[in-house]
Structure formats: C-alpha cells, structure tokens
C-alpha positions as CSV (number, residue, x, y, z in Angstrom):
1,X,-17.0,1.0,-10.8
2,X,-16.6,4.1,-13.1
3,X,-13.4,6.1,-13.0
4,X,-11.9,8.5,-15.5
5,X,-8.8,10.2,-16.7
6,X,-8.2,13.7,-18.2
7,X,-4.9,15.2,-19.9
8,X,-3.9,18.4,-18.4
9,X,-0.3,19.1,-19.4
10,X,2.9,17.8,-20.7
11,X,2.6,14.4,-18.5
12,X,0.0,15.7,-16.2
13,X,-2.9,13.9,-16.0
14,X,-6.1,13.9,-13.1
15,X,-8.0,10.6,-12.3
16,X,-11.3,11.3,-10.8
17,X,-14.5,9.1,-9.7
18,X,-17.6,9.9,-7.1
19,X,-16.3,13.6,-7.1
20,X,-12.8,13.0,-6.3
21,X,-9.2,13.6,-8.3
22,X,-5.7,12.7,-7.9
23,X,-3.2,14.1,-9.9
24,X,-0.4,12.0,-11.6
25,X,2.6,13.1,-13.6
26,X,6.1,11.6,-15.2
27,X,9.2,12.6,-13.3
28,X,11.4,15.7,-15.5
29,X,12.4,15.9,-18.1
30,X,9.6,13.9,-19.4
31,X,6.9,15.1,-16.9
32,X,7.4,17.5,-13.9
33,X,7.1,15.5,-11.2
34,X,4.2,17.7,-10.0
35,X,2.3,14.4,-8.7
36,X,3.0,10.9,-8.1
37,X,3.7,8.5,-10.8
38,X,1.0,5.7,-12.0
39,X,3.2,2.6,-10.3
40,X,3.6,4.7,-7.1
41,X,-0.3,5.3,-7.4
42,X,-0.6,1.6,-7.4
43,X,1.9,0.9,-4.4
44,X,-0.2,4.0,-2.5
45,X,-3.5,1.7,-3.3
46,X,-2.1,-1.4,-2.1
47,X,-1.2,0.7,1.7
48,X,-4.1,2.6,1.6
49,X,-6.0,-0.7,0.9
50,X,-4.5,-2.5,3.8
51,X,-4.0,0.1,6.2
52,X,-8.2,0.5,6.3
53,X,-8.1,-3.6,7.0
54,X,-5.9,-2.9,10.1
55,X,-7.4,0.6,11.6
56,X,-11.2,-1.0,11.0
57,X,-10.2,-4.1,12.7
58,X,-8.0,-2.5,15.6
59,X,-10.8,-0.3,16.1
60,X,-13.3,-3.0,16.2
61,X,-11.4,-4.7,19.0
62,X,-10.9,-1.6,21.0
63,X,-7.0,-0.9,20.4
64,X,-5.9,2.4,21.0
65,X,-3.6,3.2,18.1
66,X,-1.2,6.5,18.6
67,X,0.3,6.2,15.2
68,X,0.6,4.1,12.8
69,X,2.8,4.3,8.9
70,X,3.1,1.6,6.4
71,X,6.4,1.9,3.6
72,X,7.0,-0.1,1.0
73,X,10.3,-1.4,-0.3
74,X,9.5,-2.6,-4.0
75,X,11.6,-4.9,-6.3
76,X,11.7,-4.2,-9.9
77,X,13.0,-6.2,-13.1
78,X,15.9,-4.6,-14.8
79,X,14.8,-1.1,-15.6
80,X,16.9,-1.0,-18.7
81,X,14.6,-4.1,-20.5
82,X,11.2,-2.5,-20.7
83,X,8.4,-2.6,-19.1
84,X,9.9,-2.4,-16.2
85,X,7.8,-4.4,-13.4
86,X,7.7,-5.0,-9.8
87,X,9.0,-8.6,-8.8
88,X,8.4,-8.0,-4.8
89,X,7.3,-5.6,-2.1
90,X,8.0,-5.5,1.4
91,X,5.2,-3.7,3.5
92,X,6.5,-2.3,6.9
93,X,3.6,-1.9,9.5
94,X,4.5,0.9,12.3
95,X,2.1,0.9,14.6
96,X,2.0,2.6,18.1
97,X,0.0,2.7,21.6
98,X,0.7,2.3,25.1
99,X,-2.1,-0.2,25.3
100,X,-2.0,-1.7,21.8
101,X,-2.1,-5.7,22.1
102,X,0.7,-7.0,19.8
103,X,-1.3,-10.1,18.9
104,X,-4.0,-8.2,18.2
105,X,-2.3,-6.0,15.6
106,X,-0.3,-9.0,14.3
107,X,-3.6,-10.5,13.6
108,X,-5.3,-7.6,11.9
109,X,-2.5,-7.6,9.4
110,X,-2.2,-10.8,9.5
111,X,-6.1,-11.1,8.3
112,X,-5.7,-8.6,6.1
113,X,-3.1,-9.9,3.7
114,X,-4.7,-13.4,3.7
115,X,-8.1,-12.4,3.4
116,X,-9.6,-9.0,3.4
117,X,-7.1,-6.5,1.1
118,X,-7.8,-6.9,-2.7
119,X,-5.3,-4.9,-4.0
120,X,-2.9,-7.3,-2.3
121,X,-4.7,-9.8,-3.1
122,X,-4.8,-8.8,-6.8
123,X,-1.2,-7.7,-6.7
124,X,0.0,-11.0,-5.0
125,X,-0.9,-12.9,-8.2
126,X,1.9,-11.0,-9.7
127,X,4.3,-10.6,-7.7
128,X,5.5,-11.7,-3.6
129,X,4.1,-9.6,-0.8
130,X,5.9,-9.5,2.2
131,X,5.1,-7.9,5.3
132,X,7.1,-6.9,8.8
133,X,4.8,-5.8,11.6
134,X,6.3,-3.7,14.4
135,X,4.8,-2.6,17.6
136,X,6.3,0.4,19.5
137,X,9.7,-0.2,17.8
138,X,9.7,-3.9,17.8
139,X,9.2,-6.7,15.5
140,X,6.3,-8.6,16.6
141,X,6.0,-10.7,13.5
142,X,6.7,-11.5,9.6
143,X,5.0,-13.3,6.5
144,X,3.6,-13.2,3.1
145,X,0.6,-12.0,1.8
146,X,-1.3,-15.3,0.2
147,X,-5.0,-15.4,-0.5
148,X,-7.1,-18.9,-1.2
C-alpha cells in the first residue's frame, strides 16, 4: 500500500492514494478547520471500516437496510499532558428496515468486530472498543470488539 501527503496551507494538508484525496486541517487558530483533523480521520476509518463489514454482510444475507449511521463516543487521556490519546470508543450501530432480522444484524456486527474490521482490530490493541447495536430504535445488543 502506497499513500501520500502534500502541504497546501497553514495546517492544510491532502492525503491521496489510487487517485483519491482527503483533505485534513488543525482546528483555528492553528489551522482553519477547513477539513477534518488526523484523529477524527482515524475514528472515520475505523466506521467506514466496519460499516462495509455490516452492509456486505447484510446484503449477502438478503436484509433490506433503509438506513443505517454509526457515531462514535471516544475517550481521551487528559488533554492537558501531551499527546493526548484515545483510552475507549463506543461505536453506536443505527440500522433500519421493516424487514431487517435483528439477529442477523447483531451478527454482522458482531462478526465484524471479532473478526473481519482491521482498523478495529488494529485499534483494539490500543485501546477498548465498545459497540451498541440498535434496530429501528431499539437495542438489540452490546459488546466489545476483541480479535484472536
């Protein structure tokens, strides 16, 4: 894997591999919180990473998904002792569908934070990964994100 990283501005700076970009900045005064910031890249990686996990698998067993949003709660060591580093995360998964199997989607999260996602998988090694899965407004199940 080959990636790169060019200075634009002040803080601004574009990451780009295969063709692509994404833009990342420092919040003001320091930046200009034009873009998100490199730790909110990384928390965007881990719920990209997992939400492809639970759309590829729902759509392998046939689940109709309406919607469907991940958030993250993060923990961070005391932000006045530097570097400043996350300690936990709590993923929320949204999903919605008048036909969607709970267990199904239960499973397909559960599957992905115990075997399939390696950004949690890497990031687990650092820190606790929670998760809460929700299925039209209710909590179908909870647990932690641990790989072998």
């Amino acid at each position: 894997m080959k990636l790169g990283l060019n200075w634009t501005e002040k803080m601004y700076f574009k990451a780009h591999a295969d063709g692509h970009e994404v833009g990342m900045d420092a919040k003001a005064p320091v930046g200009q919180g034009k873009a998100l910031n490199p730790k909110q890249l990384v928390l965007s990686g881990l719920m990209g990473c997992t939400a492809m996990d639970v759309v590829a698998f729902l759509r392998k067993h046939r689940q109709e998904l309406e919607a469907f949003d991940i958030e993250i709660d993060v923990d961070t060591s005391d932000p006045k002792i530097h570097p400043t580093v996350f300690t936990a995360a709590t993923l929320r998964f949204q999903l919605q569908g008048k036909a969607l199997d709970s267990q199904v989607a239960l499973e397909a999260v559960q599957l992905s934070q115990t075997q399939y996602c390696g950004v949690s998988a890497m990031l687990s090694k650092a820190f606790p990964i929670r998760y809460e899965v929700f299925v039209n407004g209710k909590l179908i199940g909870q647990g932690q994100a641990q790989f072998a």
